[in-house]
LOTOR-916470 format. One record per residue (C-alpha): residue number from 1; residue in three letters; chain; x negated, y negated, z. Coordinates in Angstrom, 3 decimals. Layout:
N
r pos=NUM	code=ALA	unit=A	c1=X	c2=Y	c3=Z .
...
// end
This chain:
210
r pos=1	code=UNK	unit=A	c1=-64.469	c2=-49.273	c3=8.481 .
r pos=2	code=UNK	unit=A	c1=-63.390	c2=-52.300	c3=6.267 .
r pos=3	code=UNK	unit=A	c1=-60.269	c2=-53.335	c3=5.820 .
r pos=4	code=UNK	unit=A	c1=-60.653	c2=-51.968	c3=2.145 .
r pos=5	code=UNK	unit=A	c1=-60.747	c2=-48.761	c3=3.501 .
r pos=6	code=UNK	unit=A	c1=-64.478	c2=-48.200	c3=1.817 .
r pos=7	code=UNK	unit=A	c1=-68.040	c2=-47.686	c3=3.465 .
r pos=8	code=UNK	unit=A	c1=-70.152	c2=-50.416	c3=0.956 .
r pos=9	code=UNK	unit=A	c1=-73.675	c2=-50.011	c3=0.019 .
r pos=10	code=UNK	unit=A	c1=-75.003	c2=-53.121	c3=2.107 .
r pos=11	code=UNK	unit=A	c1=-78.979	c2=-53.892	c3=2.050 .
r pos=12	code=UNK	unit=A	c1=-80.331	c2=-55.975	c3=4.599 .
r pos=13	code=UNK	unit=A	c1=-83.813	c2=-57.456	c3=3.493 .
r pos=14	code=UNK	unit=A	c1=-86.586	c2=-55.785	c3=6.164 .
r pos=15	code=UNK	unit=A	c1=-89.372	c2=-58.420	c3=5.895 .
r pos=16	code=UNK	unit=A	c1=-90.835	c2=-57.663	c3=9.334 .
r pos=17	code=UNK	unit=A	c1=-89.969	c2=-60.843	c3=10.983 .
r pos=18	code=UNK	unit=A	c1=-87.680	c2=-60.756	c3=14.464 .
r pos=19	code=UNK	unit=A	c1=-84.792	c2=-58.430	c3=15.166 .
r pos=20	code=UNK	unit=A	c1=-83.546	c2=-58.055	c3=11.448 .
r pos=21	code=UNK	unit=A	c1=-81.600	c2=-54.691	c3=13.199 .
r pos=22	code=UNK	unit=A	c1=-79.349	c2=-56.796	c3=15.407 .
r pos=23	code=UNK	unit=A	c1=-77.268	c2=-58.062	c3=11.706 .
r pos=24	code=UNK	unit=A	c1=-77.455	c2=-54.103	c3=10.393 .
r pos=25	code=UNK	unit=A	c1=-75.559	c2=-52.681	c3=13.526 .
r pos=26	code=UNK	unit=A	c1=-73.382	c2=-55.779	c3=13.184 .
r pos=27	code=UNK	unit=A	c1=-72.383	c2=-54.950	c3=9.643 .
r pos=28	code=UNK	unit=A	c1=-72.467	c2=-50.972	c3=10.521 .
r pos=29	code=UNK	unit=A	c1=-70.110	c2=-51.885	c3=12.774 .
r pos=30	code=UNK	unit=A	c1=-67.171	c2=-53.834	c3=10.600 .
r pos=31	code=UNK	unit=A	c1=-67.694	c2=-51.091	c3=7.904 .
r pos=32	code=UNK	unit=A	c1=-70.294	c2=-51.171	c3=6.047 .
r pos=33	code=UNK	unit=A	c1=-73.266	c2=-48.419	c3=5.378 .
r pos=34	code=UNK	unit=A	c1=-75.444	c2=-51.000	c3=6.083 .
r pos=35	code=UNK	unit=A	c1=-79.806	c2=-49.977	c3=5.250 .
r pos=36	code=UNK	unit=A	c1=-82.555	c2=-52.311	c3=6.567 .
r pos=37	code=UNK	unit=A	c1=-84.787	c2=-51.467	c3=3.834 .
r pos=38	code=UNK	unit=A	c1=-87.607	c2=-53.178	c3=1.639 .
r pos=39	code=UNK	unit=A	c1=-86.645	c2=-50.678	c3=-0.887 .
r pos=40	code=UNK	unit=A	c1=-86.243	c2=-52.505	c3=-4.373 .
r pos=41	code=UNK	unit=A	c1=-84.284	c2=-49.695	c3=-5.752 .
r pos=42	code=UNK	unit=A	c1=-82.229	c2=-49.508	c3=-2.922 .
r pos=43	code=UNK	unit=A	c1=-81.662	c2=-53.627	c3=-2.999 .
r pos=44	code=UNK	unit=A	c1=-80.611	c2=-52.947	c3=-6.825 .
r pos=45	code=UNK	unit=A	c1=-78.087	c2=-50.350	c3=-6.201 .
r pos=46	code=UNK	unit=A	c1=-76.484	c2=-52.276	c3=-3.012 .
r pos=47	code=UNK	unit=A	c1=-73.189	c2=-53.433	c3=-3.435 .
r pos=48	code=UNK	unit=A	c1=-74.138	c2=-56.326	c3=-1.118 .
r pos=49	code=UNK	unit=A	c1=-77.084	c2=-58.189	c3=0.059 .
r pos=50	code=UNK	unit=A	c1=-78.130	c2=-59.808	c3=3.393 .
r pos=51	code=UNK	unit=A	c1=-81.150	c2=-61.996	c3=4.007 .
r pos=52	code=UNK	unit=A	c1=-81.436	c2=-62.407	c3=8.007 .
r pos=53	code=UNK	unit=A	c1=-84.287	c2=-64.813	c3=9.646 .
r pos=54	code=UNK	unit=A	c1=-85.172	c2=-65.717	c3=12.845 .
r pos=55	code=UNK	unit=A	c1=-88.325	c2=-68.018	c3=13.643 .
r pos=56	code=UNK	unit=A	c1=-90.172	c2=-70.592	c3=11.453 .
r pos=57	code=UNK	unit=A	c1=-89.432	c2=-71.106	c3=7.516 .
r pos=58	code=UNK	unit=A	c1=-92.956	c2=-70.612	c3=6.895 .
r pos=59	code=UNK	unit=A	c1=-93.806	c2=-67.663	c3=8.587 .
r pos=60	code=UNK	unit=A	c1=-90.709	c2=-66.177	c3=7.055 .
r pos=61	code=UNK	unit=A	c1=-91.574	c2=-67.083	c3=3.240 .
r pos=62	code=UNK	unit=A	c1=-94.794	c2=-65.388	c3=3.741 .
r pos=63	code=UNK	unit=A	c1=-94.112	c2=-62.298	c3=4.900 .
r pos=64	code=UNK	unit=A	c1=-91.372	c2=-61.906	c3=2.111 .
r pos=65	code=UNK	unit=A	c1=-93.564	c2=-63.025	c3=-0.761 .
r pos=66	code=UNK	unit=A	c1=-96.670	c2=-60.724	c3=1.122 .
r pos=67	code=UNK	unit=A	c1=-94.097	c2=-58.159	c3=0.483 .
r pos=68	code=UNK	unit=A	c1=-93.047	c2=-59.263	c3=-2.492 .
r pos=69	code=UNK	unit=A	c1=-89.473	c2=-59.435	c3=-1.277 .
r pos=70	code=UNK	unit=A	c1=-89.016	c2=-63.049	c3=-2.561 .
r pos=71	code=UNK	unit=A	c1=-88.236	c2=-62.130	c3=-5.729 .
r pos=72	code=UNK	unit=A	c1=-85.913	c2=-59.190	c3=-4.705 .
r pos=73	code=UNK	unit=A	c1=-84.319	c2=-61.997	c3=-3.081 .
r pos=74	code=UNK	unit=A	c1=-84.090	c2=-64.491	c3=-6.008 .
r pos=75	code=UNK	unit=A	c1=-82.768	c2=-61.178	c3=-8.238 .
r pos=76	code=UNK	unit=A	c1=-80.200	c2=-60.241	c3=-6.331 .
r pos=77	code=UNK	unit=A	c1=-78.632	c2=-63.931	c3=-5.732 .
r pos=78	code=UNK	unit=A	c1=-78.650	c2=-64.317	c3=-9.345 .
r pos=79	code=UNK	unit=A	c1=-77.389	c2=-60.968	c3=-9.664 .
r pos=80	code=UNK	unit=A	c1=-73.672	c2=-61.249	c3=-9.335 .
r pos=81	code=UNK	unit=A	c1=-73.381	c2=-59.437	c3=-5.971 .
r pos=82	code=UNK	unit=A	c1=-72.328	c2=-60.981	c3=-2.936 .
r pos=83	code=UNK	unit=A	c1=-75.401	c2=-62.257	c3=-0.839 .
r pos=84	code=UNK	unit=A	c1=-75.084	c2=-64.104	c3=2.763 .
r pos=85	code=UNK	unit=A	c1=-77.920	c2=-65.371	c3=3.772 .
r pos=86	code=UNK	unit=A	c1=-77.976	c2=-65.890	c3=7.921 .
r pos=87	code=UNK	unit=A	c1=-80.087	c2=-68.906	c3=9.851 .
r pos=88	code=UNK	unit=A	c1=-83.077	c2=-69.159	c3=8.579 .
r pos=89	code=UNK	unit=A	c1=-82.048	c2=-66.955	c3=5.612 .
r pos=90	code=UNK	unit=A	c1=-79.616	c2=-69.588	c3=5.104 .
r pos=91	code=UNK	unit=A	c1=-82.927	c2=-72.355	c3=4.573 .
r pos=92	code=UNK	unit=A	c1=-84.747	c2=-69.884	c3=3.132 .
r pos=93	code=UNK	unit=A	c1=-82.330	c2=-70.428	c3=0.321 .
r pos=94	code=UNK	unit=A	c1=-83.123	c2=-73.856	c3=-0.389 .
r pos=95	code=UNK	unit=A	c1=-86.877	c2=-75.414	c3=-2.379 .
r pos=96	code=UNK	unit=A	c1=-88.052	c2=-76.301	c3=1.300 .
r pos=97	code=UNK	unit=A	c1=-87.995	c2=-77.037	c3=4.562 .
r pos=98	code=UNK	unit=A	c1=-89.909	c2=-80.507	c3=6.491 .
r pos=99	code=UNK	unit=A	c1=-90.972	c2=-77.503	c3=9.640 .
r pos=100	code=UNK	unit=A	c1=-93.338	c2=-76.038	c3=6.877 .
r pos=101	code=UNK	unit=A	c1=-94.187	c2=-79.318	c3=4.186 .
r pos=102	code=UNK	unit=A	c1=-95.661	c2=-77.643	c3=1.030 .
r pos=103	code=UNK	unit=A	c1=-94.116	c2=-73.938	c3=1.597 .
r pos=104	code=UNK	unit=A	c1=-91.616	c2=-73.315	c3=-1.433 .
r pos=105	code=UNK	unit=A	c1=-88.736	c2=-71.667	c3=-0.230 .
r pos=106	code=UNK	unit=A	c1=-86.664	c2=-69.625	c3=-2.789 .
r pos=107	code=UNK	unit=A	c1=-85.343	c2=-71.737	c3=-4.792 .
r pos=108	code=UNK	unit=A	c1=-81.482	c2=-70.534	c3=-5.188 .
r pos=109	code=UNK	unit=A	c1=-80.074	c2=-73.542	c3=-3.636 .
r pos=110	code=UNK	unit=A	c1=-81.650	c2=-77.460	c3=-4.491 .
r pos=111	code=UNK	unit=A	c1=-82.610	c2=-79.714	c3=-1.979 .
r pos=112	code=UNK	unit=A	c1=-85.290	c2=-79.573	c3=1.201 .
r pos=113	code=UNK	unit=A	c1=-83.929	c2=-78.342	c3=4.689 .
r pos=114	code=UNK	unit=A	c1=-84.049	c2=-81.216	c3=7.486 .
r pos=115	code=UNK	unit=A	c1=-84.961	c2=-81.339	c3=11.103 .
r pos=116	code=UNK	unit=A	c1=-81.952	c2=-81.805	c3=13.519 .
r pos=117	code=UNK	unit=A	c1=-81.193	c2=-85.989	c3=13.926 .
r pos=118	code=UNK	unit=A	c1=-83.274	c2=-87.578	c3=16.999 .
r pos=119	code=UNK	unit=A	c1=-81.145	c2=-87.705	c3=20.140 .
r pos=120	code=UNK	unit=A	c1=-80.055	c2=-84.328	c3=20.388 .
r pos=121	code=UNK	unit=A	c1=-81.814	c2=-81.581	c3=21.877 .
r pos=122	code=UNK	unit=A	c1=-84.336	c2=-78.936	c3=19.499 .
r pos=123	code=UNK	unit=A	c1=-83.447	c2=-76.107	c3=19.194 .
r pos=124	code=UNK	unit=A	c1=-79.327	c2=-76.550	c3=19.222 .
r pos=125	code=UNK	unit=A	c1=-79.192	c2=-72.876	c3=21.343 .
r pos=126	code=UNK	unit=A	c1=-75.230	c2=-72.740	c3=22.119 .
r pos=127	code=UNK	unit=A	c1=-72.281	c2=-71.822	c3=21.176 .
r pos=128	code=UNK	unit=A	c1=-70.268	c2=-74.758	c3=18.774 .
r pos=129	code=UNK	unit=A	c1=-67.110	c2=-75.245	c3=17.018 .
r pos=130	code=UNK	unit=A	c1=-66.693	c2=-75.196	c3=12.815 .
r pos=131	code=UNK	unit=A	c1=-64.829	c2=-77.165	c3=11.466 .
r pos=132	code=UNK	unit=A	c1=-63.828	c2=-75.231	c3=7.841 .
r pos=133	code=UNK	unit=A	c1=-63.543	c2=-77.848	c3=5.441 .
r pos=134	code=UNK	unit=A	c1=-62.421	c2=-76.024	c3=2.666 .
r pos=135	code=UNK	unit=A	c1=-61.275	c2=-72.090	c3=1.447 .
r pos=136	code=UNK	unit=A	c1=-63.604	c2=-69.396	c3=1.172 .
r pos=137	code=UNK	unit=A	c1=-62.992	c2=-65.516	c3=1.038 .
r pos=138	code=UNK	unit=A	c1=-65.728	c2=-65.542	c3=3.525 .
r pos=139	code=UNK	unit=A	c1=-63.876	c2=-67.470	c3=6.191 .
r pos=140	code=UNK	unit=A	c1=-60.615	c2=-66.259	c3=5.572 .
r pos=141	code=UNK	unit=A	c1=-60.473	c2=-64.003	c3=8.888 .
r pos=142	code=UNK	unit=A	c1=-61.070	c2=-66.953	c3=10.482 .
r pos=143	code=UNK	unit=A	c1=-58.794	c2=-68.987	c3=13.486 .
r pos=144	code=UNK	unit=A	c1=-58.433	c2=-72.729	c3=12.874 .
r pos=145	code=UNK	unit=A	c1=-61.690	c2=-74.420	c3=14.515 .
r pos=146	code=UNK	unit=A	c1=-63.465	c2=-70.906	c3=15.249 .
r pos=147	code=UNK	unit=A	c1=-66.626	c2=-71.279	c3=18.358 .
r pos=148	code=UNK	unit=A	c1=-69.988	c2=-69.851	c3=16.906 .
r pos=149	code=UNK	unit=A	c1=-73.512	c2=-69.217	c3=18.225 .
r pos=150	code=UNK	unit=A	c1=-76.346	c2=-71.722	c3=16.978 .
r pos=151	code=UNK	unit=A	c1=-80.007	c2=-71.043	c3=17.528 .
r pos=152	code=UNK	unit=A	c1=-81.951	c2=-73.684	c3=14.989 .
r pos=153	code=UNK	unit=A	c1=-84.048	c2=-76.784	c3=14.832 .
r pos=154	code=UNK	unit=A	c1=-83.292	c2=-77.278	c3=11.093 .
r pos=155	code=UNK	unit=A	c1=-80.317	c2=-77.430	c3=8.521 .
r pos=156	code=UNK	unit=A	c1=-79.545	c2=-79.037	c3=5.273 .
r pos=157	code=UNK	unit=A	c1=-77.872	c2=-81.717	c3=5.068 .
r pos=158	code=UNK	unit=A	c1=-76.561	c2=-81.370	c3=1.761 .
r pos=159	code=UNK	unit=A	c1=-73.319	c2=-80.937	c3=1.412 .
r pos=160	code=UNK	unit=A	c1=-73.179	c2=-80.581	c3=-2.055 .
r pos=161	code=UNK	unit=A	c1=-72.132	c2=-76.445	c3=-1.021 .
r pos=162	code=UNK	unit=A	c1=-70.654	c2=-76.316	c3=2.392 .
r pos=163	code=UNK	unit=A	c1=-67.686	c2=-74.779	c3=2.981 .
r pos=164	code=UNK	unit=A	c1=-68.454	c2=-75.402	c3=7.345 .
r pos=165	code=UNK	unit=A	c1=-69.620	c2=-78.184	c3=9.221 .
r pos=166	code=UNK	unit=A	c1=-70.312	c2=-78.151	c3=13.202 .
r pos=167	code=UNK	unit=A	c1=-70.944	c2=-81.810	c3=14.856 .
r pos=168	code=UNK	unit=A	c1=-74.506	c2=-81.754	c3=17.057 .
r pos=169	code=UNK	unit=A	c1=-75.648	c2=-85.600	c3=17.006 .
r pos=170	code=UNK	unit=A	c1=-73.328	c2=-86.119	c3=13.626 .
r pos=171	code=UNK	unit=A	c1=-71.930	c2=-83.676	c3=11.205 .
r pos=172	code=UNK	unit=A	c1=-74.438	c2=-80.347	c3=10.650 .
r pos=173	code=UNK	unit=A	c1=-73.915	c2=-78.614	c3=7.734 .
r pos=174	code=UNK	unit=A	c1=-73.358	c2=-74.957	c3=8.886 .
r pos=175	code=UNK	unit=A	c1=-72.517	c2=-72.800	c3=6.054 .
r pos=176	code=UNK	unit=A	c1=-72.681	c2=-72.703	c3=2.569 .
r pos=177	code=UNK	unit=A	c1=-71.065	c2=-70.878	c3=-0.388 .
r pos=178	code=UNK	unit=A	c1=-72.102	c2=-71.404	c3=-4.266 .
r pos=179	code=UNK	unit=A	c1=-70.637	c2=-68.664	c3=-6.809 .
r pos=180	code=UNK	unit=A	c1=-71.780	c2=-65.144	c3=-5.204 .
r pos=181	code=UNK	unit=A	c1=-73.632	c2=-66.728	c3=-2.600 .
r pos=182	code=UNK	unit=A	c1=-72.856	c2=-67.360	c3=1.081 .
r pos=183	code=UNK	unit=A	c1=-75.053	c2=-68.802	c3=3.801 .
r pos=184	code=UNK	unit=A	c1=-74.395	c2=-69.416	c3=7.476 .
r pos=185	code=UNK	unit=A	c1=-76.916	c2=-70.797	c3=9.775 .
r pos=186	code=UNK	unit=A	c1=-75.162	c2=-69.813	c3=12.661 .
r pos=187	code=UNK	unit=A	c1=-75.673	c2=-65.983	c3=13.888 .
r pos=188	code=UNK	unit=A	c1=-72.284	c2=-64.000	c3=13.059 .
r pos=189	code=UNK	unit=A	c1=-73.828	c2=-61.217	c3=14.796 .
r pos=190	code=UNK	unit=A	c1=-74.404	c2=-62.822	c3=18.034 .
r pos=191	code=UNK	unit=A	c1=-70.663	c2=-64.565	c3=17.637 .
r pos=192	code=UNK	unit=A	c1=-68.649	c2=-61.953	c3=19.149 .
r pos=193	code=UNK	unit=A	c1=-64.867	c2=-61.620	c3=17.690 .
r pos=194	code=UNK	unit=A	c1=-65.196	c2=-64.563	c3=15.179 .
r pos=195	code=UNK	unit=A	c1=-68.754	c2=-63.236	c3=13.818 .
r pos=196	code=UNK	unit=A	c1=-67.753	c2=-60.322	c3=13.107 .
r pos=197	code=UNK	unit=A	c1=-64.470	c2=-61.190	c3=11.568 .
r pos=198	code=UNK	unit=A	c1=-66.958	c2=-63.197	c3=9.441 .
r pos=199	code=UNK	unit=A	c1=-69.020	c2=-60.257	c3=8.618 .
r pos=200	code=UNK	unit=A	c1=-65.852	c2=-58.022	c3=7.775 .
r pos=201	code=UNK	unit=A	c1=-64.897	c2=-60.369	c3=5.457 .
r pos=202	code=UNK	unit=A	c1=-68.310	c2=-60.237	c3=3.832 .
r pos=203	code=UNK	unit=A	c1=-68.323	c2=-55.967	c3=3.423 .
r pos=204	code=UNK	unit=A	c1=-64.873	c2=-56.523	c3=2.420 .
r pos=205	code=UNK	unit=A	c1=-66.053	c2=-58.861	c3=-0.398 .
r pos=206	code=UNK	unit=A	c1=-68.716	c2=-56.028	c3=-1.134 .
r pos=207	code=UNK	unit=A	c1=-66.244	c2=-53.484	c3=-0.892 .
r pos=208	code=UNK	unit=A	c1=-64.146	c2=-55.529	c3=-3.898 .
r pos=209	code=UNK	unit=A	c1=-67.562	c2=-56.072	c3=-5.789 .
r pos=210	code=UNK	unit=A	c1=-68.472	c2=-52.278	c3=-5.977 .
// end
């Protein structure tokens, strides 16, 4: 249960592509009635949304916009409800990515998503340390330089939004928060005790939003 004390509506965006379920039980299990669902009346009555990814930016565009989930997505960004967007969720987010050149992503953030700088190994598949560089409700649960689990070849490097940086080869931006709208491109569900402090912060933000 959150810390709220409420079971939030939570809908995590079931586009078919890797283990999508892995981020439900995660959420399930900090509180929230978390649905993987491709249900757009579902989506609309969630107090919460959550757009997982795993795999290649393209891939992952398709299959939402084959499903017609891209615009769910869009909607419910824009909506006013908190949204967290995880890995390649997180660069879904953005107008692109160079691993898929002339695939638009979603749009909700500006800027193209990079490949990780030459001289450090592809994918970055560890654990690494944030460094939090400034407040956000959805880091608040946080210790001071928390260890997180990476699995990605690309990030932005805009840091127009980001509220967490990890350095691999120079700083990587590794999460993002504008209005409504968080993004990590890190795997709180595969983070043990800091990911899913993470993710009870995030029902607990729901939880406030309902």
């Amino acid at each position: 249960m959150s810390r709220s004390g409420s079971a939030p509506l939570v809908a995590v965006l079931d586009y078919g592509i890797g283990n999508l379920r892995s981020a439900q039980k995660a959420l399930e299990r900090v509180g929230a009635d978390a649905r993987l669902t491709d249900d757009r009346g579902l989506v609309r009555e969630a107090a919460g949304v959550v757009l997982p990814g795993v795999g290649a930016f393209g891939r992952c565009m398709d299959e939402l916009r084959s499903r017609g989930l891209d615009e769910v997505a869009v909607d419910a960004a824009a909506s006013g409800r908190p949204f967290l967007g995880i890995c390649v969720g997180l660069q879904l987010l953005y107008e692109g990515s160079e691993e898929s050149p002339g695939v638009a992503g979603l749009g909700v953030l500006p800027g193209t998503v990079r490949r990780l700088p030459d001289g450090v190994k592809r994918p970055q598949m560890q654990w690494n340390r944030l460094e939090l560089l400034r407040p956000s409700p959805l880091m608040a649960s946080l210790p001071v330089d928390p260890w997180v689990y990476f699995v990605h070849s690309y990030a932005t490097d805009d840091e127009t939004h980001a509220i967490a940086r990890c350095d691999y080869g120079g700083p990587v931006v590794a999460a993002v928060e504008r209005g409504s709208v968080w993004a990590c491109q890190f795997h709180p569900e595969k983070s043990g005790r800091n990911g899913l402090a993470l993710l009870g912060s995030f029902v607990d933000i729901c939880a406030g939003a309902a």
